[in-house]
C-alpha positions in Angstrom: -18.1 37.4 45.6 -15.1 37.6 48.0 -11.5 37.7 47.1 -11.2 34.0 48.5 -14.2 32.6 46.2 -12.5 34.9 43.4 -9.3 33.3 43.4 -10.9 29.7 43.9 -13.0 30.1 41.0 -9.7 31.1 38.7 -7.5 28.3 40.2 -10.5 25.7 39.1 -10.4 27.6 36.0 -6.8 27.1 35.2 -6.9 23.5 36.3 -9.4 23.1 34.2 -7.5 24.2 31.4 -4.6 22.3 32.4 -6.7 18.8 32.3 -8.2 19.7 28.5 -4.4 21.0 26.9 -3.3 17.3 28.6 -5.9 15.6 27.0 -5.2 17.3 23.8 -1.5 16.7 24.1 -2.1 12.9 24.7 -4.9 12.8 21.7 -2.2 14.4 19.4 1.0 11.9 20.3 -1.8 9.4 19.3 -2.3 10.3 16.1 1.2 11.3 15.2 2.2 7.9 15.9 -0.8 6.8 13.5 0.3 8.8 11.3 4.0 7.5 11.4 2.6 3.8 11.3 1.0 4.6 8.3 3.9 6.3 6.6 6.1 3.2 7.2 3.2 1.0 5.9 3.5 3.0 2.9 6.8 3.1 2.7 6.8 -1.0 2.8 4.1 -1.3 0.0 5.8 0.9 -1.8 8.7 -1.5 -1.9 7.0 -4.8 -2.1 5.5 -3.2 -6.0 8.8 -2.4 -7.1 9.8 -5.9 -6.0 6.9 -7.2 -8.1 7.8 -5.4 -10.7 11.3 -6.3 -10.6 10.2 -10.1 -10.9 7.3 -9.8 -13.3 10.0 -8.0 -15.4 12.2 -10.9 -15.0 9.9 -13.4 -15.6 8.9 -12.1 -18.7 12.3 -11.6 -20.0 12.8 -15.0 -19.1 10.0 -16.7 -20.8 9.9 -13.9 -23.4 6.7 -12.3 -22.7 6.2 -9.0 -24.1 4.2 -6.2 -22.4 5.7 -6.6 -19.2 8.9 -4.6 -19.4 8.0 -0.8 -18.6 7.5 1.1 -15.2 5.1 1.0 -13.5 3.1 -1.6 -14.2 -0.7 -1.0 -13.7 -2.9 -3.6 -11.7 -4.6 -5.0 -15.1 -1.6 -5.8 -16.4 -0.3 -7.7 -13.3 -3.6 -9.5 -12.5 -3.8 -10.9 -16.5 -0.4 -12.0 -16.0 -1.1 -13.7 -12.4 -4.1 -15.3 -13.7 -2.7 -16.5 -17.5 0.4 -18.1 -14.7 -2.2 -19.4 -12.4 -3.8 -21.1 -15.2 -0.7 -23.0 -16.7 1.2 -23.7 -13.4 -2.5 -25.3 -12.2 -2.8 -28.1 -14.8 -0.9 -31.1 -14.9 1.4 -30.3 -17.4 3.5 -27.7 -17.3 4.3 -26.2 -21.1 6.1 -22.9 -21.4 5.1 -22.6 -25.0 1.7 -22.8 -24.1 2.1 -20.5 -21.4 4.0 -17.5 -23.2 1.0 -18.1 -26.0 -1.5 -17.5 -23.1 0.7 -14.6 -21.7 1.4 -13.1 -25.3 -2.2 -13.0 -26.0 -3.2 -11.2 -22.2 -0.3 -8.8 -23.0 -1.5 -7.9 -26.4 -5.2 -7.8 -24.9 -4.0 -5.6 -22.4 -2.3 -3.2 -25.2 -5.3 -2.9 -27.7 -7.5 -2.5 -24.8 
């Protein structure tokens, strides 16, 4: 091999090199930015359960439904309390005595459970 075919064969080499760190550079600005979209995702979920939680609290303290007033909740607990609401706000009549029976009895399910 000559000295001309020699250096050739580096300088391909090299750029070579050059093309697959770019790639890898471009590859890895990807999936930091994933990786910060995720974060912030997280971040706003985070936020939108304590919210929950903050209302489900206050609901309960309102209509004096017990079992609801700790942190954090667990997804039983909210989903018995969503569906003993869904189930009184969906009828015709509307009784909050009814309703805080319901929700008394799906808290105290939830506790001796």
């Amino acid at each position: 091999m000559t000295q001309k075919q020699k250096q050739r064969t580096e300088t391909d080499k090299a750029q070579d090199i050059q093309e697959e760190l770019q790639s890898v550079r471009k590859e890895h600005v990807k999936e930091i930015g994933q990786q910060g979209e995720l974060v912030a995702e997280e971040k706003a979920q985070e936020l939108l359960i304590a919210e929950r939680e903050e209302l489900i609290q206050e609901i309960s303290a309102r209509h004096q439904i017990k079992g609801y007033d700790h942190t954090p909740l667990d997804k039983r607990e909210v989903a018995t309390l969503l569906r003993s609401s869904r189930t009184c706000v969906g009828g015709r009549t509307w009784r909050p005595t009814s309703c805080r029976k319901r929700a008394k009895h799906a808290a105290t399910s939830i506790i001796y459970s």
